[in-house]
C-alpha positions as CSV (number, residue, x, y, z in Angstrom):
1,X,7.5,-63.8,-27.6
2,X,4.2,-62.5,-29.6
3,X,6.5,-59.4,-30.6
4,X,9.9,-62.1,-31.5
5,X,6.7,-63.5,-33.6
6,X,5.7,-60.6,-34.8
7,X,9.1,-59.3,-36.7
8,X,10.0,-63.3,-37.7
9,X,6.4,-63.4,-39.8
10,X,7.5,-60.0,-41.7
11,X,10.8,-61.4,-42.6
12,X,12.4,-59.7,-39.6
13,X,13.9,-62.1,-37.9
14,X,17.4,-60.8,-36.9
15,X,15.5,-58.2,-34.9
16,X,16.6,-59.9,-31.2
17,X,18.0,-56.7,-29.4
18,X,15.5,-55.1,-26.6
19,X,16.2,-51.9,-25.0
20,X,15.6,-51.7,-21.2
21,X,15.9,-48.5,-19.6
22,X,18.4,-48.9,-16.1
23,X,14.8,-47.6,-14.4
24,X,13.1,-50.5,-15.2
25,X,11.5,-53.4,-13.5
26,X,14.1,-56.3,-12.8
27,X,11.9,-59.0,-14.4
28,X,12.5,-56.9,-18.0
29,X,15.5,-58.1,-18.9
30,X,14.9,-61.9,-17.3
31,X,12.2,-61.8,-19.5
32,X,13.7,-60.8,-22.7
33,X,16.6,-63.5,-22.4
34,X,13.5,-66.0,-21.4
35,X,12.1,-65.1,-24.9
36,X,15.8,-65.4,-26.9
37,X,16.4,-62.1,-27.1
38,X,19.5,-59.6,-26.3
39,X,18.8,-56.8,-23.6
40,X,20.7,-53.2,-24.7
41,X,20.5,-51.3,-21.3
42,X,20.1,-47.1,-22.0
43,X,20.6,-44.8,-19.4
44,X,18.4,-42.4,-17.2
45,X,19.0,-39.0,-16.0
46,X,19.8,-37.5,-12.8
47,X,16.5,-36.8,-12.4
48,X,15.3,-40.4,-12.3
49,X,14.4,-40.4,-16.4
50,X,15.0,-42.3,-19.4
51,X,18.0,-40.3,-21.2
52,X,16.2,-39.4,-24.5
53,X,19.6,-39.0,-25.6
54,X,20.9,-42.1,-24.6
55,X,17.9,-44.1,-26.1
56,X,18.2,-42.3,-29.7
57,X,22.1,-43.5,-29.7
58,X,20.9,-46.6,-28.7
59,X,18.0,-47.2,-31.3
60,X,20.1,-45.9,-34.0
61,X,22.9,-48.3,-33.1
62,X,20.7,-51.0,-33.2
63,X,18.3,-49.6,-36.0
64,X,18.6,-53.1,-37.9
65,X,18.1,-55.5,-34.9
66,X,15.7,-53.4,-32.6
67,X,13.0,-55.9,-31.6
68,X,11.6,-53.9,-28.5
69,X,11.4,-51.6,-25.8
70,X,10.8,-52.7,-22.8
71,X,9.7,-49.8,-20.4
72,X,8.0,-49.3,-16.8
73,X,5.6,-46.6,-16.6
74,X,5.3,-45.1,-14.2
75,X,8.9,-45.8,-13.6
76,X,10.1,-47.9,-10.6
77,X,11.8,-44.6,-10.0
78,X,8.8,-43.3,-9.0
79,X,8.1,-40.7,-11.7
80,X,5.6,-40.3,-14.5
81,X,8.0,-40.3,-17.8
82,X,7.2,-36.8,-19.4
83,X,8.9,-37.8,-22.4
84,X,7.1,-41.2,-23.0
85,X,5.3,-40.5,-25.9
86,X,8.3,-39.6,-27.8
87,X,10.2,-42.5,-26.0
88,X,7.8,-44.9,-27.5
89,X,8.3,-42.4,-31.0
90,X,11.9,-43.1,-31.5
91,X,11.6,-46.8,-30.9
92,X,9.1,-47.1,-33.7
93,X,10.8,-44.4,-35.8
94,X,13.9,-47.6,-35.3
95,X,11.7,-50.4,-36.4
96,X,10.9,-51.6,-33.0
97,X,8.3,-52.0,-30.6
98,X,7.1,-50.5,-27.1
99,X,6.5,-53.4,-24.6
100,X,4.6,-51.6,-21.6
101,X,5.4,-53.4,-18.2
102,X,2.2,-52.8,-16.5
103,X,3.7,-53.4,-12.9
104,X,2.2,-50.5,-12.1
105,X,-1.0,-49.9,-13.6
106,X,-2.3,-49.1,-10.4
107,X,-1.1,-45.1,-11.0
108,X,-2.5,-45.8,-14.5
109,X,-6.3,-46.7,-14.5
110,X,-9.1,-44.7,-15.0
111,X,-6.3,-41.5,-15.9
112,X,-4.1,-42.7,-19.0
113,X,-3.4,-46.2,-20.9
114,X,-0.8,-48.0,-22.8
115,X,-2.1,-47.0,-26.1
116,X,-2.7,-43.5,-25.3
117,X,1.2,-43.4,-24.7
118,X,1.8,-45.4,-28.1
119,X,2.9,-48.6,-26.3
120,X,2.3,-52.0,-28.5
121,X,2.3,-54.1,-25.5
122,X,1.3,-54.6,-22.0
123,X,1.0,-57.2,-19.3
124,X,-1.6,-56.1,-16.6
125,X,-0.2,-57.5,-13.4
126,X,-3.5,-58.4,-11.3
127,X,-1.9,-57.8,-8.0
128,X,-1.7,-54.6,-6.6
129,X,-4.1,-53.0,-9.4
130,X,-6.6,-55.4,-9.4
131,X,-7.0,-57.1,-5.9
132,X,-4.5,-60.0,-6.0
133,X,-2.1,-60.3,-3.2
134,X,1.4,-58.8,-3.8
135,X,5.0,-60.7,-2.9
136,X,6.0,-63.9,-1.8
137,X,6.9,-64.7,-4.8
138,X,3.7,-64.4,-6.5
139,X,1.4,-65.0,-8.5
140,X,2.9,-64.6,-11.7
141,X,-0.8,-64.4,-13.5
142,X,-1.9,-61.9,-15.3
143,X,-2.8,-61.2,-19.5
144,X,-1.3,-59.0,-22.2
145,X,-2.8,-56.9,-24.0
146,X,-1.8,-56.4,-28.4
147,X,-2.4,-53.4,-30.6
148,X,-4.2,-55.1,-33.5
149,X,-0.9,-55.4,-35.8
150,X,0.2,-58.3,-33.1
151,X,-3.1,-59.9,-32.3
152,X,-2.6,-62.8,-34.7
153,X,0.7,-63.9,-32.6
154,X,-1.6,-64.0,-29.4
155,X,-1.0,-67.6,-27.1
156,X,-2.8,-70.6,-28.5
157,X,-3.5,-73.9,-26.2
158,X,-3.6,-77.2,-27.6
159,X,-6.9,-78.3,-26.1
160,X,-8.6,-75.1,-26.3
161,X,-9.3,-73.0,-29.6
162,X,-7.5,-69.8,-28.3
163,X,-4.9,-66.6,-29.5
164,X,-4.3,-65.8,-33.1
165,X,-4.6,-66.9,-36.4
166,X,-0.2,-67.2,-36.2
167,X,-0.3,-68.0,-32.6
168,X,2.5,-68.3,-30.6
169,X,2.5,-71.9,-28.5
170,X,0.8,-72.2,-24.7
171,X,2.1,-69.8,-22.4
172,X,0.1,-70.7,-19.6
173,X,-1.4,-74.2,-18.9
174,X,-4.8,-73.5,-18.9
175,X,-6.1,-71.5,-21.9
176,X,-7.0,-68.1,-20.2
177,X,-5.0,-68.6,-16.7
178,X,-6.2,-69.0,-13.6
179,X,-9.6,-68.9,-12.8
180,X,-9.1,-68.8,-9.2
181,X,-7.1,-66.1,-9.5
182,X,-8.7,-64.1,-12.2
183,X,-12.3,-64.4,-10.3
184,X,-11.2,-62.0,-7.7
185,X,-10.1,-59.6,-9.9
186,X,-13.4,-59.8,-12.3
187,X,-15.3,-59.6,-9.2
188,X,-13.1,-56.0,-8.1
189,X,-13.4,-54.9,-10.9
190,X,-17.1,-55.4,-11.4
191,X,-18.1,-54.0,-8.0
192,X,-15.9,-50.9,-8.2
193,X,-16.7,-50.1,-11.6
194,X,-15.2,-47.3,-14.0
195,X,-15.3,-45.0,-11.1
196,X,-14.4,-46.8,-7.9
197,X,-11.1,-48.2,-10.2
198,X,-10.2,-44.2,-10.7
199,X,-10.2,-43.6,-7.5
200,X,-8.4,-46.3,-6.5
201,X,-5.7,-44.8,-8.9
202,X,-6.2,-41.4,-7.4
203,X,-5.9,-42.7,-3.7
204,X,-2.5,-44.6,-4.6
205,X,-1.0,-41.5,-6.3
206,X,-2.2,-39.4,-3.6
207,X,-0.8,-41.6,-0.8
208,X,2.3,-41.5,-1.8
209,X,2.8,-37.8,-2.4
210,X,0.9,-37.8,1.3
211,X,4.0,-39.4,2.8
212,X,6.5,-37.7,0.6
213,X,4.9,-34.5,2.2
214,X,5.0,-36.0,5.6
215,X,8.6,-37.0,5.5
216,X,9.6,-33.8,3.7
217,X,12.9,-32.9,5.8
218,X,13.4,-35.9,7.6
219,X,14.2,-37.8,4.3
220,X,15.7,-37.2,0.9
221,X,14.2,-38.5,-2.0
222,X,15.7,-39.5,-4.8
223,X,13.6,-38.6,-7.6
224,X,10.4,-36.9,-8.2
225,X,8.8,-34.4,-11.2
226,X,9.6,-31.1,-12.1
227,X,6.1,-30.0,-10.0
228,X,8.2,-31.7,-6.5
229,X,5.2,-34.7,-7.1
230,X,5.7,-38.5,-7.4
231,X,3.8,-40.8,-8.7
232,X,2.6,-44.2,-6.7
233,X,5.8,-44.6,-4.9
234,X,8.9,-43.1,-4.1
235,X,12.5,-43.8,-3.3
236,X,14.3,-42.2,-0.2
237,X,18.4,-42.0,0.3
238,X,19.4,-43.1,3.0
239,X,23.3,-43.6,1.9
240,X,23.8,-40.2,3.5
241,X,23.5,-42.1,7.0
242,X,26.1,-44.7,6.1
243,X,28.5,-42.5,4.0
244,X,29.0,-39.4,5.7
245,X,31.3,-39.4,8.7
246,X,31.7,-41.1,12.5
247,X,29.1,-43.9,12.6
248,X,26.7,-44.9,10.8
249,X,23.4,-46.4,10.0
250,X,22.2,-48.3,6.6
251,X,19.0,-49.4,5.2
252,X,18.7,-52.7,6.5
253,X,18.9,-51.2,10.4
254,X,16.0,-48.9,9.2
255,X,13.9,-51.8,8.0
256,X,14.4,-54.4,11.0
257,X,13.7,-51.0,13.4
258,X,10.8,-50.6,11.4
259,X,9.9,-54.1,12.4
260,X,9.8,-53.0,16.4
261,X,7.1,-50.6,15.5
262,X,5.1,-53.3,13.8
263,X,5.6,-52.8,10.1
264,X,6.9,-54.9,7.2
265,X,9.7,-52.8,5.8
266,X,9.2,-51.5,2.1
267,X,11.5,-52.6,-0.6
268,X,15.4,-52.0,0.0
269,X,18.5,-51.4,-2.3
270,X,16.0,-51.8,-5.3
271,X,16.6,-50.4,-7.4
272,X,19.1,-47.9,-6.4
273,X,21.4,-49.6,-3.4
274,X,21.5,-48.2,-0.3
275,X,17.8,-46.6,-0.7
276,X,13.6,-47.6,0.7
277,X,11.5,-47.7,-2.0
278,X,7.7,-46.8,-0.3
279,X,4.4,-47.9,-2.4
280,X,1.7,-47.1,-0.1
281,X,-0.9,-48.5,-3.0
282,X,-4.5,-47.1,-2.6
283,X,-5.2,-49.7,0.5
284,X,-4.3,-47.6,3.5
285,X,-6.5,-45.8,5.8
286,X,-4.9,-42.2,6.7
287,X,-4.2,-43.6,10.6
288,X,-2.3,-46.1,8.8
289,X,-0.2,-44.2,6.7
290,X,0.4,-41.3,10.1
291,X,1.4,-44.5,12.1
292,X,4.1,-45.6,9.3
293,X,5.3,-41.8,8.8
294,X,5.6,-40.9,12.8
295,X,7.4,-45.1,12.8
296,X,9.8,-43.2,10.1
297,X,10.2,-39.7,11.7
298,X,10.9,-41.5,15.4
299,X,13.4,-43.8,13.9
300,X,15.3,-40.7,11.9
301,X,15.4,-39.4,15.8
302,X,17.5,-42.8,16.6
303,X,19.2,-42.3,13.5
304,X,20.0,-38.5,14.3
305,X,21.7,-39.8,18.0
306,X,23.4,-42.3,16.5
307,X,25.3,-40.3,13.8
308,X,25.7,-37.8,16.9
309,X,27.3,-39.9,19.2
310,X,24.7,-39.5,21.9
311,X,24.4,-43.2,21.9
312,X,26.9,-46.4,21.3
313,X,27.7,-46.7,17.7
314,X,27.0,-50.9,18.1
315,X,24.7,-51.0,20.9
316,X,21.8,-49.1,20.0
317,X,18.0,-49.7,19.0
318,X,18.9,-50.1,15.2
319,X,21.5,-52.1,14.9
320,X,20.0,-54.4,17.8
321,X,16.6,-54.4,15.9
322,X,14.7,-55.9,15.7
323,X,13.7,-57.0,19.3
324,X,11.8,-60.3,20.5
325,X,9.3,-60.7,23.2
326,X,11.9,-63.6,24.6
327,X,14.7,-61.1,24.7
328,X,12.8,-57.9,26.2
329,X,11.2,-60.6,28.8
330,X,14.4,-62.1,29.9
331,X,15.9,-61.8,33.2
332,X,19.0,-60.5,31.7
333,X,19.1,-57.0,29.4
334,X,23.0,-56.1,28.6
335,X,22.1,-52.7,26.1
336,X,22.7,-49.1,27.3
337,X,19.1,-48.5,26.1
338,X,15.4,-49.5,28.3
339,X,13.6,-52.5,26.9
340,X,10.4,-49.8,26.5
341,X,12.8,-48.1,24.2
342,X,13.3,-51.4,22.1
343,X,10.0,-52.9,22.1
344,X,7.4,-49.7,22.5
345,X,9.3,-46.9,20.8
346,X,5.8,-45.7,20.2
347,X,2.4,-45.3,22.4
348,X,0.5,-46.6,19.2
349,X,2.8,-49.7,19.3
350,X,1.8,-51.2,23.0
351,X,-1.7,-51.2,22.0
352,X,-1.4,-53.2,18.7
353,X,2.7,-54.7,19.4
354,X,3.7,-57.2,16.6
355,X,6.1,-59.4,18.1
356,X,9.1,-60.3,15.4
357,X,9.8,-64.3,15.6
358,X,13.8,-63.7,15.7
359,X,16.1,-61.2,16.2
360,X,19.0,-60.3,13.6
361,X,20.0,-62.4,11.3
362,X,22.7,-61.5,8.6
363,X,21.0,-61.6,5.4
364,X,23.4,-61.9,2.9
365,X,24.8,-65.1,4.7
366,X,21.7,-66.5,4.2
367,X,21.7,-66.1,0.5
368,X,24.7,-66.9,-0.2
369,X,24.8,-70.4,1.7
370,X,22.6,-72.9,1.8
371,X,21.5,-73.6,5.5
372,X,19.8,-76.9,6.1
373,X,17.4,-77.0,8.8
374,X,16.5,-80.9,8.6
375,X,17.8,-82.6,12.1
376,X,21.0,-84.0,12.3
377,X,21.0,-88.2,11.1
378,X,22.1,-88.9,15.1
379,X,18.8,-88.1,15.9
380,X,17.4,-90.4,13.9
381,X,19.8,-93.3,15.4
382,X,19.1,-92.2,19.0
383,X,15.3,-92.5,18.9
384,X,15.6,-95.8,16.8
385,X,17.8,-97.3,19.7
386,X,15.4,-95.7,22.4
387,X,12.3,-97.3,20.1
């Protein structure tokens, strides 16, 4: 919206088209439609980057309506963009200009910057990089940051002098967000300081390539730089396991297994189908991130005697996973396999077991229909006539 300002006060106002490379962050182009504007999507390579090619076409097809580029860096790919100073080059060379999502700042601070890439734009998410709790939904709280051409169009407030000489209306309902929420991150940032915050970028970049290392012939991933490195995450295939031939496995057995050995799965099918996204973050101890990598290597072992047909192709730990205390403990077990096999696949897991609250439960059936779980109106008459 402060950019949408930005080209309307110069006389610009049928700039409404924003690029939005296919590796970007799914919020991109909500956001751009939130703000009125048209999302153009350009292509990456097969090596998980923003086709330069693609883009140039792209900007010079829209050279007269180019509002924006809206780019992740690093990439939710998982890869540093090499190119990205020319990337932001070509969209200025076009009229436009760079909005930064800073989703994951976290592989960012204390090393590089938005404007040392040329960006015009960037929202600093406050989870993950700066202490706020990440998922569920939330929070949804965190500033932008301008180059000085676009401060005037900052956010005002109508009880509170704030923003820009031109400002664009309230954004948020209190003038500088939540103070609850932006506390904890003034106080993290405060006690870590200029050096703690660099190592906490260090730590997240080096975790990942950590269990990139670990998994290194158990798992393919999908992208990663011309050094074999990625950046704060990475993205394994595991469509090989479903695809090939005889049976199969997919990524949503992996992640309930995962939940038998007392982990939360990573993100799934985003954003490539079929594939784990892993984003350690700089938060993990070492023993943590060995547990999650031996939870990964045993499970490609269950995986591996599936797809060999050492065991059932239905009844098996994965696609029975994940496994509750109320079904291990019952008097009756139908499966070919031991209960220790479904609920302690692990020696680590009996000390520290995490039991799930259900057991399978088809996902996309939930999302697609809506399931009440309010108690049926007879219930209500029958404890009025007992009353």
């Amino acid at each position: 919206m402060t950019i949408r300002a930005y080209h309307r006060d110069r006389g610009d106002a049928r700039r409404t088209v924003v690029l939005i490379p296919s590796s970007a962050h799914g919020t991109n182009p909500a956001s751009a439609t939130m703000a009125g504007l048209k999302v153009a999507v350009t292509a990456c390579d097969a090596h998980g980057y923003v086709d330069l090619a693609d883009l140039r076409a792209k900007a010079g097809q829209y050279r007269d309506t180019l509002a924006a580029l809206m780019v992740t860096y690093p990439s939710t790919h998982g890869v540093f963009e090499e190119d990205i100073r020319e990337i932001c080059d070509i969209v200025h060379e076009h009229g436009g200009q760079v909005y930064m999502d800073g989703a994951n700042m976290n592989a960012q601070v204390g090393l590089t910057s938005p404007a040392a890439i040329g960006a015009d734009v960037c929202h600093l998410n406050l989870h993950k990089t700066f202490a706020i709790p990440h998922g569920g939904g939330g929070p949804g709280m965190g500033p932008i940051a301008v180059a000085a051409h676009l401060a005037p169009y900052l956010p005002g407030h109508p009880a509170v002098r704030v923003g820009g000489e031109k400002a664009i209306p309230a954004i948020s309902a209190a003038p500088w967000g939540s103070a609850s929420i932006l506390l904890i991150s003034y106080g993290y940032v405060r006690m870590l300081g200029a050096g703690g915050l660099t190592d906490a970028t260090r730590y997240a970049i080096l975790n990942a390539n950590y269990i990139k290392a670990r998994l290194a012939g158990h798992y393919d991933e999908l992208y990663a730089n011309h050094n074999g490195r990625v950046a704060h995450e990475m993205i394994f295939d595991l469509r090989p396991f479903k695809h090939g031939t005889g049976p199969s496995v997919d990524e949503q057995d992996v992640a309930k297994r995962l939940m038998d050995y007392g982990f939360h799965a990573p993100t799934v099918s985003f954003p490539v189908a079929g594939t784990m996204m892993i984003e350690p973050t700089e938060s993990e101890a070492k023993d943590e991130l060995d547990r999650f990598c031996d939870a990964l290597i045993a499970i490609r072992g269950e995986i591996q005697a599936v797809m060999d047909g050492r065991v059932d192709a239905r009844d098996n730990v994965l696609k029975n996973a994940p496994h509750t205390a109320e079904e291990v403990s019952g008097n009756v077990w139908t499966h070919s396999y031991t209960r220790e096999q479904a609920a302690y696949p692990l020696p680590f897991v009996r000390a520290n077991k995490v039991w799930p609250a259900v057991g399978r439960i088809d996902n996309p059936y939930g999302d697609r229909n809506l399931i009440c779980a309010c108690p049926p109106i007879e219930m209500y008459e029958e404890l009025e006539a007992k009353t």
